[in-house]
C-alpha positions in Angstrom: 5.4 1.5 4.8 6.0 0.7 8.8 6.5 -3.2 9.6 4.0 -4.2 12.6 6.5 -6.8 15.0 5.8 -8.3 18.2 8.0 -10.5 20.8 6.8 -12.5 22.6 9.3 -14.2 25.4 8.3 -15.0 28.9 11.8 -14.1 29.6 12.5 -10.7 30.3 16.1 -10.6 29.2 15.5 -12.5 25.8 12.5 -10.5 25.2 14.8 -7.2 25.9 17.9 -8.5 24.0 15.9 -9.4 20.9 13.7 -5.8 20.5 17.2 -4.2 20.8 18.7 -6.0 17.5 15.4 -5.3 15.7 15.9 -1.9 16.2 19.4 -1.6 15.5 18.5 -4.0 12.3 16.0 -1.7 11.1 17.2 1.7 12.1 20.6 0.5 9.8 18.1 0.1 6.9 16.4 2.9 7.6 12.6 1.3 7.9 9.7 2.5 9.9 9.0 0.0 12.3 6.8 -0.2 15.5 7.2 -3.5 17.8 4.8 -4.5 20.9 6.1 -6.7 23.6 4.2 -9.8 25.4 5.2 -11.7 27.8 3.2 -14.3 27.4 1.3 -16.3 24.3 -2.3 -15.7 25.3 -1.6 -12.4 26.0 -0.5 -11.7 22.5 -3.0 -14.4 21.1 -5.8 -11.9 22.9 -4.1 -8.8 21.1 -4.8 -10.1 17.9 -8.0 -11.3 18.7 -8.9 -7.6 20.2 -7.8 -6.3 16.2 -3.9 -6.3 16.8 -2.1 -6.3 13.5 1.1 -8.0 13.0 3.5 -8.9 10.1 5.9 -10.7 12.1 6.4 -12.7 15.5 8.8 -13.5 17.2 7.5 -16.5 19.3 8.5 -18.4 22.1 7.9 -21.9 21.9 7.3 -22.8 25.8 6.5 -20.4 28.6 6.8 -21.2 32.2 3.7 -19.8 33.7 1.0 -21.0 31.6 0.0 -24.4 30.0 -0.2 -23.2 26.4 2.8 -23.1 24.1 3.8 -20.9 21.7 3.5 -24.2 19.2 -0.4 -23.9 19.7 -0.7 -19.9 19.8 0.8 -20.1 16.0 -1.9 -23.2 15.1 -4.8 -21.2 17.2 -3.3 -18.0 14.7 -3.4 -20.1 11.7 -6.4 -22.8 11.7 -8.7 -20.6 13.8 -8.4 -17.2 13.1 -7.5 -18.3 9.6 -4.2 -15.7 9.2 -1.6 -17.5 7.0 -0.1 -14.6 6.3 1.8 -13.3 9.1 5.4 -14.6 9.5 6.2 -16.3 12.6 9.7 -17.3 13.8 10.1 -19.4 16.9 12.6 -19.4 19.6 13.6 -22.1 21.8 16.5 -23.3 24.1 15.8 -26.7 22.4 16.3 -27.3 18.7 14.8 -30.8 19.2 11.3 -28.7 18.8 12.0 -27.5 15.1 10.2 -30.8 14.0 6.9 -29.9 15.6 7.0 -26.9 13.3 5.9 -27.9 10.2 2.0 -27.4 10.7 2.5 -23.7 11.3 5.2 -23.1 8.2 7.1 -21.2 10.4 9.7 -18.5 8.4 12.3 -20.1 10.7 13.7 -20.9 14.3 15.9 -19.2 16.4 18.0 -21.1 18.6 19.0 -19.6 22.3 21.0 -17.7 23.6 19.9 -15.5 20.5 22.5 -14.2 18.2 22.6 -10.6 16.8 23.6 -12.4 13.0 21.0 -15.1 13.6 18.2 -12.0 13.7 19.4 -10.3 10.6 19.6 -13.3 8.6 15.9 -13.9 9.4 15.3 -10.0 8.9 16.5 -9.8 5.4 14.8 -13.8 4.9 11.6 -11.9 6.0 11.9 -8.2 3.6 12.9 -10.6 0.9 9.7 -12.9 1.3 7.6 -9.9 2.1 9.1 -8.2 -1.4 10.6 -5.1 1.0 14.0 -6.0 -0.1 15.4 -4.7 -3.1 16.9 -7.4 -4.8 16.9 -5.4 -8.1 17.4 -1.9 -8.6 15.1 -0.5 -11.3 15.2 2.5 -13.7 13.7 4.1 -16.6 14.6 5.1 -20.2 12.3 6.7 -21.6 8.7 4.9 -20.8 10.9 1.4 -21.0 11.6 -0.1 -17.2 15.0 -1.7 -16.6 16.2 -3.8 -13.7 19.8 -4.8 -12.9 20.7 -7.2 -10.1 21.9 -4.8 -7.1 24.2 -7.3 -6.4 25.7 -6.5 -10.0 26.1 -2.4 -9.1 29.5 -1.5 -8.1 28.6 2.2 -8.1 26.5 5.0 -9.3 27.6 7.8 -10.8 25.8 11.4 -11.2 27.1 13.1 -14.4 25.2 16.3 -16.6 22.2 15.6 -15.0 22.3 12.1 -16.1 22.9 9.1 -13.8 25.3 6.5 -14.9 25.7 2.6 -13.7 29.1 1.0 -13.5 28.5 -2.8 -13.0 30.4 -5.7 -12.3 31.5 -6.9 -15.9 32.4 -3.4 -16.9 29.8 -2.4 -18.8 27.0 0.2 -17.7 23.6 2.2 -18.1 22.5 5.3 -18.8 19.3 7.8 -17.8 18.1 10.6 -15.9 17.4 10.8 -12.3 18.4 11.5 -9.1 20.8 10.4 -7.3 19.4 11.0 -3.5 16.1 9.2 -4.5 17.8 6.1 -5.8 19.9 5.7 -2.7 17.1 7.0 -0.1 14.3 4.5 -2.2 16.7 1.7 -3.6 20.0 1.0 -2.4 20.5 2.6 1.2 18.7 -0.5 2.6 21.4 -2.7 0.5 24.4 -1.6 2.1 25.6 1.1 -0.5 27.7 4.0 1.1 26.9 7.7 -0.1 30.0 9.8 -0.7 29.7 12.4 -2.7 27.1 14.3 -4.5 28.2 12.1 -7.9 28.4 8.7 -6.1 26.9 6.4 -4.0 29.4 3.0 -4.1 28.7 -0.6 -3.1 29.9 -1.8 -0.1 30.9 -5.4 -1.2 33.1 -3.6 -3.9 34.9 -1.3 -1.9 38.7 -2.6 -1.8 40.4 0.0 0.9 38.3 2.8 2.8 39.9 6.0 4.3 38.3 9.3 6.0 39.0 11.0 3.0 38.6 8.6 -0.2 38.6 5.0 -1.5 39.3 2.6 -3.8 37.0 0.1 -5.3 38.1 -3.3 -6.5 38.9 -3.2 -10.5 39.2 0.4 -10.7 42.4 2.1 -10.3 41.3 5.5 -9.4 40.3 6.8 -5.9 36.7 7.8 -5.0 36.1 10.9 -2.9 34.4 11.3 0.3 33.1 14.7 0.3 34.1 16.8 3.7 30.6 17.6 4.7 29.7 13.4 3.9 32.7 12.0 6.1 31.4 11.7 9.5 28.0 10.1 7.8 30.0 7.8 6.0 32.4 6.4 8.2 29.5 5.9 10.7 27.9 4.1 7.7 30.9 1.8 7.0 31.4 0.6 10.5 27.8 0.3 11.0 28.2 -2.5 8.1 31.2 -3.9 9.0 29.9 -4.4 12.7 26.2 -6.1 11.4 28.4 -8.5 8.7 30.4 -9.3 12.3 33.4 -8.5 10.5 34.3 -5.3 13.0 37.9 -5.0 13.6 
């Protein structure tokens, strides 16, 4: 599934700044994604109305060369063209405008000068809403469906042919699968690290990281990183540590 996105910022370097953390936001969860610029709110008001699809705006509130804001471009989107279901997020230099929102139900406001942890937050707020995050992981035994809270995984293991979840309270689950389409489909997007061709480990749990192994909090016993996995990894780790803004 691609995610449709425009921006739309009468300022070049706001407009610029924002489509480079979408793309760094999306290419880290690796989601198709295509985004359109406008530079103005009629201009992107007359997109839609030419057959221009979007499932999320980035919106300006006021732009400097025209008399409409972006405040009526999201009522015009709403009342007139009757789409309440695109998600809209605002942007302004002034928060005093938040309270002129509520007729649009915006997904949120940013504040300016934009912040790269600002625009994930909303990013994740948004795949959640939109039911493309996985806050469950899901499996099957037999024709029976299971769902554990990904939060809940602290790694999954590969074993006889058989795939084997350790969670948080110790206890785990059994049945068959594989392990690249449960990271690739479920839990690359939720910041779980692939290691080896028996484990893919979650990245909240992991206690101390090296090129060559690590450890995982509660469990005594160090993980490999397989040789032709270590450059993928480590790009993989930092790439976390750096979104979470926890780079050292």
């Amino acid at each position: 599934m691609k995610i449709f996105i425009s921006v739309c910022d009468d300022e070049n370097k706001i407009a610029a700044e924002l489509e480079a953390y979408l793309i760094k936001v999306f290419d880290g969860l690796n989601l198709k994604y295509e985004i359109d610029v406008y530079y103005s709110g009629e201009e992107l008001y007359e997109a839609m109305e030419s057959g221009a699809h979007y499932d999320l705006i980035f919106l300006d509130i006021m732009f400097a060369r025209e008399d409409t804001d972006g405040v009526d471009i999201g009522k015009r989107l709403r009342h007139v063209k009757g789409n309440n279901t695109v998600f809209i997020v605002y942007m302004s230099w002034d928060k005093e405008y938040s309270m002129q929102l509520f007729d649009v139900q915006p997904l949120n406001f940013l504040l300016k000068p934009l912040n790269y942890e600002e625009v994930e937050k909303v990013l994740r707020r948004y795949m959640e809403l939109a039911g493309l995050w996985n806050t469950h992981f899901s499996y099957k035994v037999g024709q029976d469906v299971f769902k554990v809270r990904v939060r809940d995984i602290v790694y999954l293991e590969s074993l006889d042919r058989k795939l084997i979840l350790h969670l948080a309270d110790g206890s785990t689950a059994e049945f068959y699968g594989s392990l690249k389409k449960a990271y690739k489909e479920q839990l690359q997007a939720c910041d779980f690290l692939y290691i080896h061709n028996a484990y893919i480990v979650n990245y909240d749990y992991v206690e101390h990281y090296s090129y060559e192994n690590l450890k995982l909090e509660g469990y005594n016993i160090s993980f490999p990183v397989s040789q032709g996995r270590r450059k993928e990894v480590r790009t993989a780790f930092h790439s976390v540590l750096e979104k979470r803004g926890s780079k050292p």
